[in-house]
C-alpha positions in Angstrom: 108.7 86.8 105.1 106.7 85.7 102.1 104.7 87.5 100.2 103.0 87.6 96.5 101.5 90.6 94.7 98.4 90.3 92.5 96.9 92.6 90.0 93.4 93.3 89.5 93.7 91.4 86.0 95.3 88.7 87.8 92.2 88.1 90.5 89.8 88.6 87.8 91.5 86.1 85.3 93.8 83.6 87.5 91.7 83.0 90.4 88.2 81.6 90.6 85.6 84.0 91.9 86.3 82.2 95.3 89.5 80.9 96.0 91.7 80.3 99.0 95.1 81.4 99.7 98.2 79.8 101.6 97.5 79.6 105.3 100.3 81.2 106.7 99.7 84.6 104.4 97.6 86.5 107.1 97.9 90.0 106.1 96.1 91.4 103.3 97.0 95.0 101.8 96.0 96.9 98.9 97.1 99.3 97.2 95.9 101.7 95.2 97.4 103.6 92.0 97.4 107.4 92.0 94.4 108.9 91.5 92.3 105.9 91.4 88.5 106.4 91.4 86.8 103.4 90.0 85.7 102.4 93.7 82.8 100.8 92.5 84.3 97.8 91.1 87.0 97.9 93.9 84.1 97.1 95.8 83.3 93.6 94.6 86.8 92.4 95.6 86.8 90.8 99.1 88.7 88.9 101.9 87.3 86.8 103.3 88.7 85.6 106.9 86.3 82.3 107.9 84.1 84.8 110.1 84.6 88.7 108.4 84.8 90.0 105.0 86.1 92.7 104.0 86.5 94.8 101.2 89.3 96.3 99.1 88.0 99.5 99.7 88.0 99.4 103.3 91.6 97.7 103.1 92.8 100.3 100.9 91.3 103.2 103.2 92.7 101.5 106.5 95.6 103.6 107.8 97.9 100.7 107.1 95.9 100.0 103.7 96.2 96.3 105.3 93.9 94.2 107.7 95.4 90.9 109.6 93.9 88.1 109.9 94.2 84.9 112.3 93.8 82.3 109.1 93.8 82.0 105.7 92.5 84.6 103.4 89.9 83.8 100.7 89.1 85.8 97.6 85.4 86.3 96.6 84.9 88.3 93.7 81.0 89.5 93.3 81.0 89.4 89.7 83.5 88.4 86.4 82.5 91.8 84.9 85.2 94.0 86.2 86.6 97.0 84.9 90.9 97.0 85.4 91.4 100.2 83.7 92.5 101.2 87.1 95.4 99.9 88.6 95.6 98.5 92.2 97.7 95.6 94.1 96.7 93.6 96.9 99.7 92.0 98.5 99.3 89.0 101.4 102.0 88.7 103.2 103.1 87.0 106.7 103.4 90.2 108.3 102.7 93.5 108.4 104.8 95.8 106.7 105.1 99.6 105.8 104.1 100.4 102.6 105.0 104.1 101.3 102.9 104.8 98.9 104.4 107.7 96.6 102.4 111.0 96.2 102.7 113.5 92.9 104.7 116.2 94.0 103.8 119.7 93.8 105.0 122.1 91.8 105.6 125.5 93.8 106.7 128.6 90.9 
């Protein structure tokens, strides 16, 4: 299956603040780096299916941290003036796929 990997710089940066992706990439997941907080600005990232949107938070807090859709995916960013100090990843892929997202592990004495 094919699949690409963007960062937050990268969608701020590379992509207009509305750009389309290829067709047959109908699955949109993000990830989100440990501890990661800065939900405000993950907020003005969005998918954008041809009839829903949908945030990166709601993606991110899906049990999958992916949502499908029947077309091609298009980017809207609300606004140029986003903070990356934050990492996250949104990955579009032709299918879905399990993502294990790693966990600090605790220390027990």
């Amino acid at each position: 299956a094919t699949s690409f990997t963007y960062s937050c710089e990268e969608l701020v940066h590379r992509f207009s603040p509305h750009s389309k992706f290829l067709d047959r990439l109908t699955v949109g997941c993000v990830i989100l780096q440990e501890n990661f907080s800065n939900f405000d600005d993950l907020k003005k990232f969005r998918l954008f299916n041809g009839s829903t949107f949908t945030n990166f938070v709601d993606i991110a807090a899906s049990p999958t941290h992916c949502v499908q859709a029947a077309g091609q995916w298009n980017l809207f960013v609300e606004n140029a003036e986003v903070n990356c100090n934050q990492q996250f990843t949104l990955v579009l892929t032709e299918e879905l796929e399990n993502f294990i997202t790693p966990v600090k592990e605790v220390q027990l004495n």
